[in-house]
C-alpha positions as CSV (number, residue, x, y, z in Angstrom):
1,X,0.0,0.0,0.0
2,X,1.2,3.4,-1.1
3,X,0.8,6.6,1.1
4,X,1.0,9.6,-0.2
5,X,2.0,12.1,3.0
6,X,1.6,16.1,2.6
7,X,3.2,17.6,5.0
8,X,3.3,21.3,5.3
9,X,6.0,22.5,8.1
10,X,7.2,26.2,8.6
11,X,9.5,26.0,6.8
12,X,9.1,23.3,4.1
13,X,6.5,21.3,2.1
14,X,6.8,18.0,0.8
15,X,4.7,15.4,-0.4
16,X,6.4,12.0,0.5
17,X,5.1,8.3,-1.4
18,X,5.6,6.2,1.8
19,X,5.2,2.2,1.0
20,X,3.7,1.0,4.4
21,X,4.8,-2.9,3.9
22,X,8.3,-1.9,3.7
23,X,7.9,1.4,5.7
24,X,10.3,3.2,3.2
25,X,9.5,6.3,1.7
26,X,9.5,5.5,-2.0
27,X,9.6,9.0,-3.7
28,X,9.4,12.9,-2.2
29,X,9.0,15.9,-3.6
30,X,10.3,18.9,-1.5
31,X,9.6,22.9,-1.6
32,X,10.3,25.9,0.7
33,X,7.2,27.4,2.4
34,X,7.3,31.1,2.2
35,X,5.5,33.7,3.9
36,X,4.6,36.5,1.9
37,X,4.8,40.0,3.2
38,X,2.4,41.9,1.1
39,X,-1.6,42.4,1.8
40,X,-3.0,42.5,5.2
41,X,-0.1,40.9,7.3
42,X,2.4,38.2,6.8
43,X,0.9,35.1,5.3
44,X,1.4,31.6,3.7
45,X,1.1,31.1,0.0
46,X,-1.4,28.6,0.0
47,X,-1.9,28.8,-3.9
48,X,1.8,28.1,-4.3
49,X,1.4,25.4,-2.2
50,X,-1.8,24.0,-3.4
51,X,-0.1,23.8,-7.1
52,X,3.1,21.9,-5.5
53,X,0.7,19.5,-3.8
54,X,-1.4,18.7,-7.0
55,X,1.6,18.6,-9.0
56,X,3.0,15.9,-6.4
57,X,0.1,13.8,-6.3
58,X,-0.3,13.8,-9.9
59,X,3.2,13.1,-10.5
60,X,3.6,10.3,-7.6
61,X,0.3,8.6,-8.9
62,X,1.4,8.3,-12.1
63,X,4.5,7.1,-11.2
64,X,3.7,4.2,-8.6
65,X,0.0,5.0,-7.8
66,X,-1.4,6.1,-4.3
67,X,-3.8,4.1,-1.9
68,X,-4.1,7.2,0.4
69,X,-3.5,10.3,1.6
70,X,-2.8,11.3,5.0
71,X,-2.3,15.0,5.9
72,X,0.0,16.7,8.7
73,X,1.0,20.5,9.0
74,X,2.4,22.7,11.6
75,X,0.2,23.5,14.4
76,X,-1.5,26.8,15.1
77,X,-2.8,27.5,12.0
78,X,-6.3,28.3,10.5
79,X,-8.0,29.0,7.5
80,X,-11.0,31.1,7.6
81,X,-13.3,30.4,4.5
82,X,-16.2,32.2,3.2
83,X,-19.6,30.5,2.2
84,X,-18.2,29.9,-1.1
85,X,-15.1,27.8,0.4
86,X,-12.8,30.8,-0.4
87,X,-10.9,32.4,2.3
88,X,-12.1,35.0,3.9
89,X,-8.4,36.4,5.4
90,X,-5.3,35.2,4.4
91,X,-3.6,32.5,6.5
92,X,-2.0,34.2,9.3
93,X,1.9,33.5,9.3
94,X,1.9,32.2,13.6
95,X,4.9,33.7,14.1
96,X,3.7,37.5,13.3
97,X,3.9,39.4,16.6
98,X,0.6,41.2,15.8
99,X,-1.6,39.0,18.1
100,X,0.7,40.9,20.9
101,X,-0.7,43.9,20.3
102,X,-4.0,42.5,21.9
103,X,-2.9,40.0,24.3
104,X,-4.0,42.4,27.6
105,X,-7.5,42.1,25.9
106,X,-7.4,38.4,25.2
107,X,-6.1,37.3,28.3
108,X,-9.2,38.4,30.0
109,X,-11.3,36.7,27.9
110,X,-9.1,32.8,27.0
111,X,-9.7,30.2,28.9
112,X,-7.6,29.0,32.1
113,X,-5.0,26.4,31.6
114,X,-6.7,23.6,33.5
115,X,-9.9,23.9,30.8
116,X,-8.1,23.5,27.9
117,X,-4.7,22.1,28.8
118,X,-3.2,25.3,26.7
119,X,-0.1,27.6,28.2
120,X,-0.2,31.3,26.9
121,X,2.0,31.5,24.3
122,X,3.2,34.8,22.3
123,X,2.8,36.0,19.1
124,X,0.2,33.8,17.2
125,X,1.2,30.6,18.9
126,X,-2.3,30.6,20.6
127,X,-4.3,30.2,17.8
128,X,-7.6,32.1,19.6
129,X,-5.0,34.9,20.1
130,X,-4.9,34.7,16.4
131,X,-8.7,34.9,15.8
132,X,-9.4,37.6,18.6
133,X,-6.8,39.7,17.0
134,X,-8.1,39.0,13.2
135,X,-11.7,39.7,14.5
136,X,-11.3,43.2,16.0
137,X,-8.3,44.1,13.5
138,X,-10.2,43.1,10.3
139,X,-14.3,43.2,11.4
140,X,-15.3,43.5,8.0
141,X,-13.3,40.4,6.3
142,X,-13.9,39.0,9.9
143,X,-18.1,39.3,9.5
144,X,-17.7,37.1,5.9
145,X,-15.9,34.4,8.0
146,X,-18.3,31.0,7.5
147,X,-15.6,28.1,8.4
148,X,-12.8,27.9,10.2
149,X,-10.6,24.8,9.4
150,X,-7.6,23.8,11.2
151,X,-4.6,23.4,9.0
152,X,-4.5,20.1,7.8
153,X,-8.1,19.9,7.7
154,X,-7.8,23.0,5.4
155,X,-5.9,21.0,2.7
156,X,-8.2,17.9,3.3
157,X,-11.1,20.7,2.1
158,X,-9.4,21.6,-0.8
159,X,-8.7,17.8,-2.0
160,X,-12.2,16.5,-1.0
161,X,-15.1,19.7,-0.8
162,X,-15.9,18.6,3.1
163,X,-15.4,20.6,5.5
164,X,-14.5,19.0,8.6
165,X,-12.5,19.6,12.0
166,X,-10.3,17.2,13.6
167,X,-9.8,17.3,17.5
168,X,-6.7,16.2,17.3
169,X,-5.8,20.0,15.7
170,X,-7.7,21.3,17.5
171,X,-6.0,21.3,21.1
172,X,-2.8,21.7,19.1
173,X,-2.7,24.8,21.8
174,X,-5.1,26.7,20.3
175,X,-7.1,27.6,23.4
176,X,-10.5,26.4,21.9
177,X,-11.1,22.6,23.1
178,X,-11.8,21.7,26.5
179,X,-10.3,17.9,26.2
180,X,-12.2,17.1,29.5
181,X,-15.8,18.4,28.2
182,X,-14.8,17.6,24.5
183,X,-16.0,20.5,23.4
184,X,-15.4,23.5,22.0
């Protein structure tokens, strides 16, 4: 059986064919993933890496063929999609400082450590430091916010059409599940 892996790190993408009988990686395709600096704030280039992943796949699968797809990404990381599927912001590079410049007014309002197992991180590690910022920085792209996918769930939407959470991502210290009530 032949996995195709996408994994999308800071740093790098890659899209490895992973042969689980022999549990060797049987091809990879590699690419840098670069934050862009223009528009609203830093943000990834998800079209650049959408057309590296589609290329993979296509070239992979023709190549050895692929039994599945499994997807893993760096943590911290949202997309916020319209009602159309689009996005509604660009995806927030985590490491911008700009969720700093509201973290007096979102520590009033995240929840405490013991609820969601999350320690206050700076910057946009926090991904709800993320979304409170986005909200009140951006209200109007904000309001046309429909979805909000994790990461990886992001690029499952944009292989597949559903539009699904994991929980998994979700306490990937976000500050929005509550392991012990499993909810968000």
């Amino acid at each position: 059986m032949a996995v195709a892996v996408i994994d999308i790190g800071k740093t790098n993408a890659k899209v490895a064919l992973v042969d689980l009988e022999r549990l060797a990686e049987i091809d990879v395709r590699k690419t840098p993933n670069v934050v862009l600096r223009d528009g609203l704030y830093p943000h990834f280039d998800e079209e650049r890496l959408w057309s590296f992943i589609i290329e993979s796949l296509r070239d992979l699968g023709r190549s050895t063929g692929i039994d599945a797809i499994s997807i893993t990404t760096h943590g911290a990381t949202a997309a916020l999609l319209d009602a159309s599927g689009q996005l509604a912001l660009p995806i927030l590079d985590y490491e911008f400082d700009g969720p700093d410049a509201l973290a007096e007014d979102y520590d009033l309002t995240r929840p405490e450590f013991g609820e969601t197992g999350t320690p206050r991180l700076p910057g946009g590690l926090n991904l709800g430091a993320q979304l409170y910022w986005q909200e009140r920085g951006y209200p109007e792209y904000f309001a046309r916010v429909a979805t909000i996918l994790m990461y990886p769930q992001y690029w499952a939407f944009r292989l597949t059409g559903i539009a699904a959470n994991e929980v998994t991502s979700l306490g990937c210290h976000t500050d929005l599940w509550s392991p012990h009530r499993r909810t968000l």
